[in-house]
C-alpha positions in Angstrom: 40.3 43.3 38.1 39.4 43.4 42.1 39.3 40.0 43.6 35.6 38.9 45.0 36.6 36.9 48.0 32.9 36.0 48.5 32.5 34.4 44.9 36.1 33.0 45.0 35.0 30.7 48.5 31.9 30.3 47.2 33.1 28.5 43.8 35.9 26.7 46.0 33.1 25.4 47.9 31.3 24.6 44.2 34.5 22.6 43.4 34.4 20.3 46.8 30.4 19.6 46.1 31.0 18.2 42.5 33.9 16.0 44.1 31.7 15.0 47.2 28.9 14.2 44.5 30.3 12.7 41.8 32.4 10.3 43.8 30.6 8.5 46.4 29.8 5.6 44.0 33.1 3.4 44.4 32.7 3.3 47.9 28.8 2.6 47.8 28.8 0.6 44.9 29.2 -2.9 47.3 26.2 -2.1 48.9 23.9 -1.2 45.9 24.9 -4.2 44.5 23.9 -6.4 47.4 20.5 -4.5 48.3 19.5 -4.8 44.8 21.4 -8.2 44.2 23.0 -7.0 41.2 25.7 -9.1 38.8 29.4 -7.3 38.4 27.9 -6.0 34.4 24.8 -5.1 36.2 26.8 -3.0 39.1 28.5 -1.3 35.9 26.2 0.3 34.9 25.7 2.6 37.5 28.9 4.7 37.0 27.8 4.3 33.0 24.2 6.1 34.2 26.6 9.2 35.9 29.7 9.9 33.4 27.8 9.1 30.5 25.9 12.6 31.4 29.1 13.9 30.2 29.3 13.3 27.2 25.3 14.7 26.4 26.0 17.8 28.5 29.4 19.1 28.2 29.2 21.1 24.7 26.1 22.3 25.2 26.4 24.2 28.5 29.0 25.6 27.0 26.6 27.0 24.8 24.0 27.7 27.8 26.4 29.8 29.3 27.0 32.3 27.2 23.3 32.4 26.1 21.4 32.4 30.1 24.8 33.4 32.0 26.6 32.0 34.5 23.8 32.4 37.4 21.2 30.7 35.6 23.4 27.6 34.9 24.3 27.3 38.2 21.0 27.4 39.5 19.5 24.8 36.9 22.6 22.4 37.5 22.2 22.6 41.3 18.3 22.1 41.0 19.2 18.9 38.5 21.4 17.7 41.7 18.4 18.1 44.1 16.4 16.6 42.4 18.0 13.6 41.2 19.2 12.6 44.9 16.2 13.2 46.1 14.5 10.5 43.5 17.4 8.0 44.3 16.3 8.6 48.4 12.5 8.7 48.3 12.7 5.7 45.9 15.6 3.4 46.4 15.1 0.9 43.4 18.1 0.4 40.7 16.0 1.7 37.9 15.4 4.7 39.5 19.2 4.6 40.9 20.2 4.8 36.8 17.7 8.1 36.3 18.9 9.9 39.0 22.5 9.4 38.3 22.6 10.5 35.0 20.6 13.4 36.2 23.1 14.2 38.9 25.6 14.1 36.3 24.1 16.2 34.1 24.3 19.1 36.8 27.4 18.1 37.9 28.8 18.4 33.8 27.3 22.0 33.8 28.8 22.8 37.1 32.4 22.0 35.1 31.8 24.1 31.8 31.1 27.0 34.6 33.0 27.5 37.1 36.3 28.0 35.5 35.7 30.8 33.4 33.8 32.2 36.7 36.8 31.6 39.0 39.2 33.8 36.7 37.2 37.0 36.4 35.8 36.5 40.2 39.6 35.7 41.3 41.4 38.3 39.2 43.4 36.8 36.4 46.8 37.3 38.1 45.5 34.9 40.7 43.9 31.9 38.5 47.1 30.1 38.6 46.7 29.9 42.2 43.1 29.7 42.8 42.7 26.9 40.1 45.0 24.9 42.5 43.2 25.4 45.1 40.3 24.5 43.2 41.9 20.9 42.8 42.4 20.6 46.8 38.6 21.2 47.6 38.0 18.7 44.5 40.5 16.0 46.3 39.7 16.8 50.1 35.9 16.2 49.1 36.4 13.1 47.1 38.9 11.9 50.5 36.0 12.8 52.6 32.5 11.3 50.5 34.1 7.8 51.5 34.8 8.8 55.1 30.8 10.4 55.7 29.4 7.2 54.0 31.2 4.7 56.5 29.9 7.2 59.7 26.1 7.1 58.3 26.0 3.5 57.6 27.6 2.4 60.6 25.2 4.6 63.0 21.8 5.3 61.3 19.9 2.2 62.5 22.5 1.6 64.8 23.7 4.2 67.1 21.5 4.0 70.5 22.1 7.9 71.0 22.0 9.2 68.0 22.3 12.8 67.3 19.9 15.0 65.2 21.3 14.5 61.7 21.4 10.1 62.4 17.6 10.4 64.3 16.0 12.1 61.2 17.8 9.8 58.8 16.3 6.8 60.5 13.1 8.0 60.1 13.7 9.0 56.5 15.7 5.5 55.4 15.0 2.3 55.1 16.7 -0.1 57.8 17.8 -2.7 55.2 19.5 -0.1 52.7 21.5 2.7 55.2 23.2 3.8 52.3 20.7 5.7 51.2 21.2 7.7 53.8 24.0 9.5 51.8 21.8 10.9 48.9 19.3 12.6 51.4 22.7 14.5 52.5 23.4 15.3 48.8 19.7 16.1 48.3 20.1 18.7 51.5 23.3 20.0 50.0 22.0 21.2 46.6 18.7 22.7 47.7 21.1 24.4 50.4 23.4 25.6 46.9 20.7 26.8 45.4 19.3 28.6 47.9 22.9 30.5 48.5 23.1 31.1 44.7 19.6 32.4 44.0 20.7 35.5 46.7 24.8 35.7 45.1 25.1 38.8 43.0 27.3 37.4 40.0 30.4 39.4 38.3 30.0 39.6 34.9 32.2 36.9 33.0 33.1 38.4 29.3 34.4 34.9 27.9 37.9 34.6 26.3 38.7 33.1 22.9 39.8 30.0 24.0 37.1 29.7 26.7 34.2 29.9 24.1 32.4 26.5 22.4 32.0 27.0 19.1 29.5 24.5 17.0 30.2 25.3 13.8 33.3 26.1 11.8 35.6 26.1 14.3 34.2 22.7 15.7 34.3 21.1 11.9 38.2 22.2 11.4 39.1 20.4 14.5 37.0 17.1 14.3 39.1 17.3 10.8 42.5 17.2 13.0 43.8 13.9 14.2 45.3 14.9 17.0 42.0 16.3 18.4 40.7 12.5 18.6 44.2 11.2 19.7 43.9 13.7 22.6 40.3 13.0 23.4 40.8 9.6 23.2 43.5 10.4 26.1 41.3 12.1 28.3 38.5 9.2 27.5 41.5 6.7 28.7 42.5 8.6 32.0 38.9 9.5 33.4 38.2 6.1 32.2 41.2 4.6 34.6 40.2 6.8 37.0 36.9 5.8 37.3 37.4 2.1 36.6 39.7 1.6 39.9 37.8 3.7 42.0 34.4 2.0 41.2 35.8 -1.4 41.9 38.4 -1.3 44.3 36.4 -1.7 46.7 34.3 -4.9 45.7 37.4 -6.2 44.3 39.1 -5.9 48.2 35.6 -7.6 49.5 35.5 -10.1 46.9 39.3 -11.4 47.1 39.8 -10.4 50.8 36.7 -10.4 52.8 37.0 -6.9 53.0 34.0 -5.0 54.7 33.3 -2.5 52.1 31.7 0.3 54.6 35.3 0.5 56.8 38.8 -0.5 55.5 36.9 -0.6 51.6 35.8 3.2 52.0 39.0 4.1 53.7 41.3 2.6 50.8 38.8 4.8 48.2 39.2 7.5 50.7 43.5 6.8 50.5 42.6 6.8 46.8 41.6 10.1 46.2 43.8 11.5 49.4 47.3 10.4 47.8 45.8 11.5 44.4 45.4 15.2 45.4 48.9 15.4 46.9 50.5 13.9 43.5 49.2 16.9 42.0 50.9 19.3 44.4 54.2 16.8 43.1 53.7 16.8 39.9 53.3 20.7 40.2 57.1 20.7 41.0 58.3 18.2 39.1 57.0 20.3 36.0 59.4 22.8 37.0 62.3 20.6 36.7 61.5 17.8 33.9 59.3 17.8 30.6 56.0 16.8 30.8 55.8 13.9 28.4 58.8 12.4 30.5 56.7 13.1 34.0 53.4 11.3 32.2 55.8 8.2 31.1 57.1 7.8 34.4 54.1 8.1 36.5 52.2 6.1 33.9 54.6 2.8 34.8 54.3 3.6 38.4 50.3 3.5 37.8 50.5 0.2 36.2 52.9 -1.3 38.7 50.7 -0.4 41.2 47.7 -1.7 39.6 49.3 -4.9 39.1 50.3 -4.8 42.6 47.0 -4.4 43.7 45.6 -7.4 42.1 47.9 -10.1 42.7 49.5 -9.0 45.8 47.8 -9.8 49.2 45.9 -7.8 50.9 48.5 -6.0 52.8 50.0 -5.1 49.4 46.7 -4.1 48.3 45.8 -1.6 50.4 48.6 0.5 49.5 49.2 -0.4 45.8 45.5 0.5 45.4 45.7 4.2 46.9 49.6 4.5 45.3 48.0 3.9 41.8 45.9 7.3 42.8 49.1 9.3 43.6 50.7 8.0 39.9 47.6 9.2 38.0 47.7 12.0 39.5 49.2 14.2 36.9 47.5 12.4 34.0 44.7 15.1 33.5 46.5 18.1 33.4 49.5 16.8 31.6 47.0 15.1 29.2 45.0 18.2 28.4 48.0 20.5 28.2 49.6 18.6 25.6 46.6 18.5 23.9 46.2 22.6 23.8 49.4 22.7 23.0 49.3 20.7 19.9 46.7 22.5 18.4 47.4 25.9 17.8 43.1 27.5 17.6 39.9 27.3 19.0 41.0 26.0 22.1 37.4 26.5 23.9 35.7 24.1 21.0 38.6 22.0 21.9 38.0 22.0 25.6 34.4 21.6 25.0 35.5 18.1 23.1 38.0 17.2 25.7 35.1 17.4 28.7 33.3 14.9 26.6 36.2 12.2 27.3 34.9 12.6 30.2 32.5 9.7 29.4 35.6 7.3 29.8 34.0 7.1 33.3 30.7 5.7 32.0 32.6 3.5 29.4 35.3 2.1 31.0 33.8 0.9 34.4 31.0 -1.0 32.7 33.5 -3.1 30.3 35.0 -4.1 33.6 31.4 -5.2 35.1 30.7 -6.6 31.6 34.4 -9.0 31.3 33.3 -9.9 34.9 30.8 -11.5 34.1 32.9 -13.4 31.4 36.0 -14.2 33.2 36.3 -13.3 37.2 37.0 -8.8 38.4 40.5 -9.8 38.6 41.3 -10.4 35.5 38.5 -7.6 34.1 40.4 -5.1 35.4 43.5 -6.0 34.1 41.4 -3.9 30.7 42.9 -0.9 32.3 46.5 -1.8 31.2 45.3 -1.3 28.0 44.1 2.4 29.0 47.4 3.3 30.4 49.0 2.2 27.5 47.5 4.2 25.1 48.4 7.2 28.2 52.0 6.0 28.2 51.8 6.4 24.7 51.0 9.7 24.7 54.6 10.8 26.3 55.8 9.0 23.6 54.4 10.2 20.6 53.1 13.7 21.7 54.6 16.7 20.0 53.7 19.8 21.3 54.1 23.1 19.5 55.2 24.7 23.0 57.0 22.7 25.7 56.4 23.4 29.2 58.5 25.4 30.8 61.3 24.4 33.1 63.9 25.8 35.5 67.3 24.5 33.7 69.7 25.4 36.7 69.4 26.8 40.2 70.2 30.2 39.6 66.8 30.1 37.6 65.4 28.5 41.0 66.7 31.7 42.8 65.6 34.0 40.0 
């Protein structure tokens, strides 16, 4: 099929919105949690109110899509997005904060079940490969970049004596006590501004594959019937769940332990985060060529955990690279995770994608048990709950058996073939 250039940016540029969306709150979670005086359990909640969105949404856009189209589902996520960050930015309150994130996430969950399918036909299917990488360098450039645009607004709206167009209307718009909310009038801007470019994109027709399609019924009995289909979501439920759980509290950890100031050196080490997470998957990319997967997930599952342990007991010149370093090890977590996991199970691989996406609610879960045992104990120690989710994902090199291996180049005259 002819490659639509247009469509292909365009969904590139879908990719780096969900990123620059869905991952503002580590960095901004200090400051929501001081404005509205909120306890570590409390503060939990908030990535809870976004990923949990997942798990509600994810099947069923699956099933929107192929009902109302890919167009439709854009627009209708997009409008969610608006609509929710404009709530959170006309009122600022942390009851409100929990509505509009789970609606935010609920646009940004159909945005996922979408764009994939859309990016293969739009891209040409000899080109997926290549465009679903690139897919994953808007993602990480975005979520390097949220971190970096929340330290500029809150260190100039309010502040800056000359400040440009952007900063003046902001101060006008946001209270002077909570600057941060200066970031979700920018995310409100961006989705009206998506939907207004979709509503006037002509769409190429997506004819679903087999194992791109969410069925509810048969196929979705058979493989809630197959253990490995929980073992596996239970794997995505413990990476996204890592994920999220040292992104949402790096930075109050560094500011709790180390005086850290959340809105410069805390956003930057989120920003590092996410930065040396991208590149790890550009490694792990080659690495895959050269070793078997379930050895690659083992080995950058200890480096995780070394990392993380690193981070929390080190000082704070340790920390601010063992922080960003776990990043680059769980890097290759996700896509080994889920290709094992296809792998293993031999049909109805779109139902089975379908119930992967809904691990995705390891973000909600996780994050908040870490609040929660904060309460209890002290965040050091609560976080130390994530060796126990990289356990179960070093476990997975261990005891996955996939009925297909991935290949690998076994010499160097299949590196020069």
């Amino acid at each position: 099929m002819k490659s639509n250039t247009f469509i292909v940016i365009l969904i590139l540029f879908i990719f780096f919105v969900i990123s620059f969306l869905s991952n503002i709150l580590g960095p901004i979670i200090p400051d929501i949690s001081n404005s509205f005086d909120l306890s570590l359990g409390w503060a939990g909640f908030l990535p809870f109110a976004f990923f949990v969105s997942y798990a509600f949404a994810s099947i069923p856009s699956g099933v929107m899509v192929e009902k109302y189209r890919e167009k439709r589902v854009l627009l209708w996520a997009f409008m969610l997005a608006f609509a929710g960050a404009l709530l959170f930015a006309v009122v600022p309150t942390f009851s409100v904060a929990l509505i509009s994130l789970f609606i935010i996430g609920l646009g940004m969950a159909m945005l996922q079940v979408v764009i994939n399918p859309l990016l293969r036909v739009a891209g040409g299917e000899e080109n997926f490969a290549f465009n679903s990488v690139m897919g994953q360098l808007f993602f990480g450039g975005a979520s390097f970049l949220s971190p970096k645009l929340y330290s500029y607004l809150v260190l100039n709206v309010h502040t800056n004596p000359n400040p440009n167009f952007v900063v003046s209307t902001l101060n006008d718009l946001v209270p002077a006590a909570l600057k941060w909310v200066s970031v979700y009038w920018i995310f409100a801007v961006i989705a009206l501004l998506m939907v207004a470019i979709i509503w006037f994109v002509r769409f190429p027709e997506v004819v679903l594959k087999d194992d791109e399609r969410i069925d509810t019924g048969k196929a979705f009995k058979e493989l809630l019937a197959n253990k490995y289909v929980w073992l596996f979501f239970l794997g995505i439920f413990c990476y996204v769940g890592t994920e999220q759980g040292l992104a949402n509290w790096i930075s109050k950890f560094l500011q709790i332990y180390h005086n850290v100031d959340p809105t410069t050196l805390g956003a930057d080490v989120i920003s590092y985060f996410w930065g040396l997470l991208t590149i790890g998957c550009f490694l792990g990319l080659i690495l895959l060529k050269f070793f078997d997967s379930r050895r690659v997930l083992i080995l950058f599952t200890v480096g995780a955990i070394v990392s993380l342990l690193s981070g929390l007991f080190g000082p704070l010149d340790v920390a601010i690279y063992a922080f960003p370093a776990a990043g680059f090890f769980a890097s290759v977590m996700w896509s080994i995770v889920v290709s094992l996991a296809l792998n293993s199970v031999p049909y109805h691989h779109g139902t089975f994608s379908g119930i992967l996406c809904t691990g995705i609610a390891g973000g909600a879960v996780v994050p908040l048990i870490i609040g929660g045992l904060g309460e209890l104990f002290e965040l050091r120690y609560a976080m130390l709950f994530l060796l126990l989710t990289l356990g179960y994902i070093l476990s997975i090199g261990i005891w996955a058996k996939p009925l297909v291996n991935n290949a690998t180049l076994n010499s160097w005259k299949d590196l020069l073939k």
